[in-house]
C-alpha distance (Angstrom), angle and dihedral (degrees) to the residues before:
residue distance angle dihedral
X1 . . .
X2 3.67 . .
X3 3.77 119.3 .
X4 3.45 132.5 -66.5
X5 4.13 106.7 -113.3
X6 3.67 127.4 174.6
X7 3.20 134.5 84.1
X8 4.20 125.0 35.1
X9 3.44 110.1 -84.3
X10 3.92 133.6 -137.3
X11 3.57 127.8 -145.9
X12 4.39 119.5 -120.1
X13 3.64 129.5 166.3
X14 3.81 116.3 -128.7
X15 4.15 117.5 -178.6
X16 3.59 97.4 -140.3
X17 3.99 121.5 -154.1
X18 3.73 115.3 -113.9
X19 4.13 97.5 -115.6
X20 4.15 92.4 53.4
X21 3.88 95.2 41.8
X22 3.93 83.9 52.0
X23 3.98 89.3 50.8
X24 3.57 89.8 42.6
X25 3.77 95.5 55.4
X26 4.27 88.2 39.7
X27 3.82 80.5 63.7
X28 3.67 100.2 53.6
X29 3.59 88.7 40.0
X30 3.82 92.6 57.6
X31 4.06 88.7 46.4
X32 3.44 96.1 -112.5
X33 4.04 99.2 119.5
X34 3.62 115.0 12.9
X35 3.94 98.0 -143.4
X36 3.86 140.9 18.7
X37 4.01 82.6 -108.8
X38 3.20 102.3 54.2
X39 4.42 88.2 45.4
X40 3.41 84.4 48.5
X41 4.26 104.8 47.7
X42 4.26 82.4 37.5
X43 3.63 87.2 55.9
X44 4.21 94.4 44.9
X45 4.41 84.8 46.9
X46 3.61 85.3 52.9
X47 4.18 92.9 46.9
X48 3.56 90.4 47.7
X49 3.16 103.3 48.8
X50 3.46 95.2 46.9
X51 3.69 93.3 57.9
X52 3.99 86.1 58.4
X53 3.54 101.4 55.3
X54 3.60 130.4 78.4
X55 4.00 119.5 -106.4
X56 4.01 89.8 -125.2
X57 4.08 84.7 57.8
X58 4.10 87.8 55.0
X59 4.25 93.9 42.6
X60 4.16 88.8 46.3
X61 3.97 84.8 50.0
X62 4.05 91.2 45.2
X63 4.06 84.9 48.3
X64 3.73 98.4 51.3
X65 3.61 86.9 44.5
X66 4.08 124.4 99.0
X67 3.30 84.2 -108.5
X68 3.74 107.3 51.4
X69 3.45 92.0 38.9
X70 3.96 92.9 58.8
X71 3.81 86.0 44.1
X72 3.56 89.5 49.8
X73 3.85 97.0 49.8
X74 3.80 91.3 55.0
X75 3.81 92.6 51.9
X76 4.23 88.6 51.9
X77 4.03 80.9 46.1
X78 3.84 93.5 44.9
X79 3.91 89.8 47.7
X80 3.95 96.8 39.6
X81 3.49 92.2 52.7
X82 4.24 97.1 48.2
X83 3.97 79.9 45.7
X84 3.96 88.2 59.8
X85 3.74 95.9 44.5
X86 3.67 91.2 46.9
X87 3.87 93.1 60.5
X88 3.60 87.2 44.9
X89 3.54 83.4 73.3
């Protein structure tokens, strides 16, 4: 991923613990981010943003994911099925 650019920048200091600077530095190395900053101000976007947006936004995206939708099919399934065994009855 090429760099971030934009905006000036301004320099902190953040003590990092050991496990997240390794998974930091297995993302560069697999060419996802090209730098610790750029991990680091993607992952502050991200946190931000987050706190913003409305918890129905984040289970609509989690639906229309692969994910939800799979989970969502077995629950139809799940439901369908106690449906049929009810009229069975």
């Amino acid at each position: 991923m090429p760099p971030i650019k934009g905006k000036p920048k301004e320099q902190i200091s953040y003590k990092c613990p050991h496990d997240l600077l390794q998974k930091i530095a297995a993302a560069i190395e697999s060419g996802e981010y090209a730098s610790r900053n750029d991990v680091i101000t993607t992952a502050l976007i991200l946190f931000f943003r987050d706190q913003n947006t409305d918890p129905k936004e984040h289970m609509i995206d989690w639906l229309k994911s692969e994910e939800g939708e799979k989970w969502m099919q077995k629950q139809i399934l799940t439901i369908m099925g106690k449906m049929g065994s009810a009229t069975k009855k």
